[in-house]
C-alpha positions in Angstrom: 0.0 0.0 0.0 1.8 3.3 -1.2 1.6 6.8 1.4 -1.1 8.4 -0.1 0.1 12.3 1.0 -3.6 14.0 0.1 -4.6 12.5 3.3 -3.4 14.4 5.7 -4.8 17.6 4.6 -8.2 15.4 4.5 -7.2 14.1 8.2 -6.4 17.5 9.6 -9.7 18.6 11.6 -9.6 14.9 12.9 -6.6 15.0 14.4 -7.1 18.0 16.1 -9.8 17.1 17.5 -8.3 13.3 19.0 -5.3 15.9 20.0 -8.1 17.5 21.7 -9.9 14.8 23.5 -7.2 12.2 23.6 -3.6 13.3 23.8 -1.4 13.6 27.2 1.8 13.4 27.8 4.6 11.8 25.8 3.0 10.0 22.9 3.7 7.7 20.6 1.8 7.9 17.1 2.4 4.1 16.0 2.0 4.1 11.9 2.1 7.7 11.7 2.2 8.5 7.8 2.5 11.9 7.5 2.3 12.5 11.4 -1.3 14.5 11.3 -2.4 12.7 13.9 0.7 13.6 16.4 1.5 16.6 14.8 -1.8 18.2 16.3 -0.5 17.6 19.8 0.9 20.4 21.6 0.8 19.3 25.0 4.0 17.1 25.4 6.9 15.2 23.2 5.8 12.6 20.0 8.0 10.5 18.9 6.7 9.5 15.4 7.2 5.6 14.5 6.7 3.6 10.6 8.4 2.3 8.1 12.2 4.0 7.3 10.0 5.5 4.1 7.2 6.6 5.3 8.8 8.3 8.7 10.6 9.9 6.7 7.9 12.2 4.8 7.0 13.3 8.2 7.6 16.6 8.3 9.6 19.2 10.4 12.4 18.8 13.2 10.7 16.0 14.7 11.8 12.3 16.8 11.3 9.5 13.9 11.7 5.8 15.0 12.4 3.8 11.9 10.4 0.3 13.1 7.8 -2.2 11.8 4.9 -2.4 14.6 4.9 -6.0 14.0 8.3 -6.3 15.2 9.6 -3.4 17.5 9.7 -4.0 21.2 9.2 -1.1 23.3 9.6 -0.1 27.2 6.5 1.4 28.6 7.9 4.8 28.1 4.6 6.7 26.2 1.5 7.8 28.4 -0.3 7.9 24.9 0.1 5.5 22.0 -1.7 6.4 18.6 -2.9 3.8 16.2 -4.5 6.1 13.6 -6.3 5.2 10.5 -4.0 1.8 10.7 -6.0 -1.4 11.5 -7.8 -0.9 8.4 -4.0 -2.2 6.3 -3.5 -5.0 8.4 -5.1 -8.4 8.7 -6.7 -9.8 12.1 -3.6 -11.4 12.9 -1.4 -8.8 12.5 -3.4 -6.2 14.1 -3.5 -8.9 17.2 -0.2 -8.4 17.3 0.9 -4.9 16.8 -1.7 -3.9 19.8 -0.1 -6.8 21.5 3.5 -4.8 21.1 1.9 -1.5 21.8 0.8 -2.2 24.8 4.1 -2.7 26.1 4.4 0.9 25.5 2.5 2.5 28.0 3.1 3.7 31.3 1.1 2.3 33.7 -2.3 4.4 33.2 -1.4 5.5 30.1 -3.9 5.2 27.2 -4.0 3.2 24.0 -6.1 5.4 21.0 -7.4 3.2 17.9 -8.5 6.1 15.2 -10.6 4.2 12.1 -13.1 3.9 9.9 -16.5 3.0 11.2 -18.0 -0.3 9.6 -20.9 1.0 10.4 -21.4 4.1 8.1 -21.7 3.9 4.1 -18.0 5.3 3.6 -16.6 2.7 5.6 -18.4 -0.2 4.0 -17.3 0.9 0.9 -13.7 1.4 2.0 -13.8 -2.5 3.7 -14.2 -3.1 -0.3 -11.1 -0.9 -1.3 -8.8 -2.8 1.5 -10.3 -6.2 0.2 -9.0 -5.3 -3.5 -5.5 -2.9 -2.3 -4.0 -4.9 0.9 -3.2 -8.4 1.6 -5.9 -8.8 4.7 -6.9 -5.2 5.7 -10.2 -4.7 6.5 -12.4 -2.1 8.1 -12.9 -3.5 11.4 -15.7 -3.7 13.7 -15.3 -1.9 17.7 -16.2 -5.4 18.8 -13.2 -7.1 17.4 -11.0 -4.1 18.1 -12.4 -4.3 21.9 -11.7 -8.3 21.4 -8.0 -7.2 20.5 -7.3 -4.3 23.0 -8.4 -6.7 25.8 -6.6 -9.7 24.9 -3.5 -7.6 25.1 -4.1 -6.7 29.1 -5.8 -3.7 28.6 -9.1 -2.4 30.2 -11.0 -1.2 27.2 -12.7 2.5 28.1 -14.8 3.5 25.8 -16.1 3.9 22.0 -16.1 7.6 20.9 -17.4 9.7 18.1 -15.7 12.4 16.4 -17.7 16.0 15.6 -15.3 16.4 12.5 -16.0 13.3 11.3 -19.3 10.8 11.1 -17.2 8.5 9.4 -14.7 7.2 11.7 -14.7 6.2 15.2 -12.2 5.9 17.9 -11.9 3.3 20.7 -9.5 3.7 24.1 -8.1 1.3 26.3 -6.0 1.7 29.3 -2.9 0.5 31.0 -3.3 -1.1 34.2 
């Protein structure tokens, strides 16, 4: 799947708005593309963590971490990690296991934020059909499976949140014990 840069200018009043809501401390925006997502946090550090070539389009004097999320180990350093507009690339399997990783990233009480499309609405049903056809196993998954994954991986799930600048996506939270 090839960075797509239009989407961060579409992805702007999003990210804001999960800066907003979501976003304390030192953060870790996991699968960052562009860095929208993190970019919109000014309360705190962001260390900004993809591929070598996508981290790298990130913009600005920023921290980029060169990883795979299917691979990297981390300490539980981050009192925020971001999984934005990710799950939808990745199979079940593989998204078991990157939130399996990211949780080791957290603090204790820190906050794991999953940012996607909702299944639910029109837009994501036809973008499930657009990951069937452009990825190996992504998907547009449903909160219950995303819940299914966050807990599995220790954490207490703490709730399923709407966006104002966006009735397409939706965003789930779990925390750290």
């Amino acid at each position: 799947v090839a960075y797509q840069p239009h989407l961060a200018d579409a992805g702007q009043a999003a990210a804001t708005e999960v800066a907003a809501r979501f976003l304390r401390g030192r953060v870790l925006d996991a699968g960052c593309g562009s860095g929208v997502y993190g970019r919109a946090h000014n309360g705190g550090e962001v260390v900004f963590a993809d591929r070598a070539d996508v981290v790298a389009l990130v913009p600005g004097d920023v921290q980029r971490l060169p990883c795979d999320l299917l691979t990297a180990e981390w300490a539980p350093e981050f009192d925020t990690v971001l999984l934005c507009n990710v799950t939808h690339l990745l199979g079940e399997a593989e998204n078991r296991l990157a939130i399996q990783r990211l949780s080791g990233a957290l603090r204790p009480g820190g906050t794991l934020v999953v940012k996607d499309f909702d299944p639910q609405h029109p837009v994501g049903e036809w973008f499930a059909l657009n990951m069937c056809l452009y990825t190996d196993a992504g998907d547009v998954w449903s909160a219950k499976l995303i819940t299914e994954w966050l807990t599995a991986a220790g954490l207490e799930v703490t709730g399923r949140h709407r966006l104002d600048a966006t009735e397409t996506g939706m965003v789930i939270t779990a925390r750290s014990s």
